[in-house]
C-alpha positions as semicolon CSV with decimal commas, in nm:
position;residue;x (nm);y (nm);z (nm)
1;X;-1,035;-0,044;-3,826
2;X;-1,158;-0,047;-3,463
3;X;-0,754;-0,091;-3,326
4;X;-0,686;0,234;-3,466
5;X;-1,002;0,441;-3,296
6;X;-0,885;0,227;-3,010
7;X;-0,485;0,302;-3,030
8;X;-0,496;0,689;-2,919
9;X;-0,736;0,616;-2,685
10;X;-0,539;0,350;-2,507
11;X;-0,208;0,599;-2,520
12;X;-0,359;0,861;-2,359
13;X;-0,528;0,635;-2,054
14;X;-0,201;0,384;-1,995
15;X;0,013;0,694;-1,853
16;X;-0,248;0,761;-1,596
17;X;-0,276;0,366;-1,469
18;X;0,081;0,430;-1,305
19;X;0,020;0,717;-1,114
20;X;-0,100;0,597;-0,763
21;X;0,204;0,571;-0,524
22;X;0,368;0,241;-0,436
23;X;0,580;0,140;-0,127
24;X;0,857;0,272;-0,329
25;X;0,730;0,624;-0,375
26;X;0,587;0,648;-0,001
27;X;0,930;0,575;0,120
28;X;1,164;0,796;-0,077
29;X;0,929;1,115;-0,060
30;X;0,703;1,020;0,280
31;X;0,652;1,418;0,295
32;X;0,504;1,468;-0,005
33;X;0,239;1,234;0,071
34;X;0,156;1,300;0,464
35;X;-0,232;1,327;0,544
36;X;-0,310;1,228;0,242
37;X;-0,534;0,914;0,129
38;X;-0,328;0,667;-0,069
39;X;-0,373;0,322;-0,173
40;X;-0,095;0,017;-0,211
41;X;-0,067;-0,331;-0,293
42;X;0,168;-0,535;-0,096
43;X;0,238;-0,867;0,063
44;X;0,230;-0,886;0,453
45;X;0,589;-0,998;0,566
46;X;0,526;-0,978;0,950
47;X;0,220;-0,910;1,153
48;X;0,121;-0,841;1,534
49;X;-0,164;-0,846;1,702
50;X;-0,198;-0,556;1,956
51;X;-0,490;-0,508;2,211
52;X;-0,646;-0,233;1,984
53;X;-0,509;-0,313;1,659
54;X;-0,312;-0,520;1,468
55;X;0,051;-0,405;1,318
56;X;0,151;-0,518;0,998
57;X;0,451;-0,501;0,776
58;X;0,431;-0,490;0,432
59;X;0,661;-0,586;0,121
60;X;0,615;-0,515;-0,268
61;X;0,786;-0,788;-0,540
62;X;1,139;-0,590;-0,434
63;X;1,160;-0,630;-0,080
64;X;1,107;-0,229;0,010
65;X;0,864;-0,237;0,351
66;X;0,564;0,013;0,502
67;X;0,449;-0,008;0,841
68;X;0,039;-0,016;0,885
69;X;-0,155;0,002;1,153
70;X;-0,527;-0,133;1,091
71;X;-0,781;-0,116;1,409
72;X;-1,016;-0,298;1,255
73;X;-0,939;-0,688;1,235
74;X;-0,759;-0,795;0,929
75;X;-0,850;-1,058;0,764
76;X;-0,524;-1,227;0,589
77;X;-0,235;-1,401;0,692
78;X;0,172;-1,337;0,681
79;X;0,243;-1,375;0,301
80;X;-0,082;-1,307;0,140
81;X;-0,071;-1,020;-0,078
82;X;-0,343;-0,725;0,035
83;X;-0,452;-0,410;-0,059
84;X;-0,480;-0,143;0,203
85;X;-0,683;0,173;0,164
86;X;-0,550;0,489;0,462
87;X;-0,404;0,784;0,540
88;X;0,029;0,834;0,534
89;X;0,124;1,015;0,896
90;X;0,447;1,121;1,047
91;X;0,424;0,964;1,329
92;X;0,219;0,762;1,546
93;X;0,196;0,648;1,912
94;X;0,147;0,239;1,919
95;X;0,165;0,049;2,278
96;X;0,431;0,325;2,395
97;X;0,659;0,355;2,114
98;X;0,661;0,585;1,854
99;X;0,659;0,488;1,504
100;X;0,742;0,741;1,180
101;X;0,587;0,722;0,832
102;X;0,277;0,485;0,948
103;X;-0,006;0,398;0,702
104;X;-0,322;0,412;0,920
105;X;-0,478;0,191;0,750
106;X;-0,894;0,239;0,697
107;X;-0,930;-0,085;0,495
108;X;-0,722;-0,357;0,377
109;X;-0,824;-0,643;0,126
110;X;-0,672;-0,966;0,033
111;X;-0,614;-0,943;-0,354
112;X;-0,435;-1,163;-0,563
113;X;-0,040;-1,117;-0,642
114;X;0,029;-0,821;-0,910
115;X;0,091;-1,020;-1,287
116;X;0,369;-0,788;-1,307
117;X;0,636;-0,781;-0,963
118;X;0,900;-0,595;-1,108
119;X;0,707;-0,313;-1,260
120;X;0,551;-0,191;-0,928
């Protein structure tokens, strides 16, 4: 008796679980999402440490890659999987070079790995 009070319920909230943006959607339609806040999960395939900053590069399950740029120290290693809180811009100075589609990053989180890589 209680699955079917809970059934309708449960259809209408699953469609809305799958709306926040993933690397996927940040890369095919970056303009859509420019100065505004976003959150994604990924794993951190590359990092470097800059004098004001630390640049990181980061994967989901398929291998598609965002640049972030965190000023505040990040605390996780190349090949954990993170979450990172920021803003999307177009493009942004770092140590003299110029780098498009940035996420400047406001917080990012070590998390554990999604249950689900090839549905993100």
């Amino acid at each position: 008796m209680r699955l079917r009070h809970l059934l309708p319920a449960a259809l209408l909230v699953l469609p809305l679980a799958g709306c926040a943006p993933t690397i996927a959607n940040l890369n095919a339609r970056p303009d859509k999402y420019y100065q505004h806040k976003v959150k994604v999960v990924g794993r951190i395939a590359r990092m470097q440490f800059l004098p004001h900053g630390t640049l990181l590069e980061v994967a989901d399950g398929q291998g598609r890659r965002l640049l972030v740029r965190s000023t505040d120290p990040v605390e996780a290693e190349t090949g954990d999987w993170v979450s990172i809180e920021g803003i999307l811009v177009p493009e942004m100075n770092v140590e003299e070079a110029t780098l498009y589609d940035v996420l400047a990053a406001e917080r990012v989180v070590r998390r554990r790995a999604p249950r689900f890589l090839n549905v993100m």
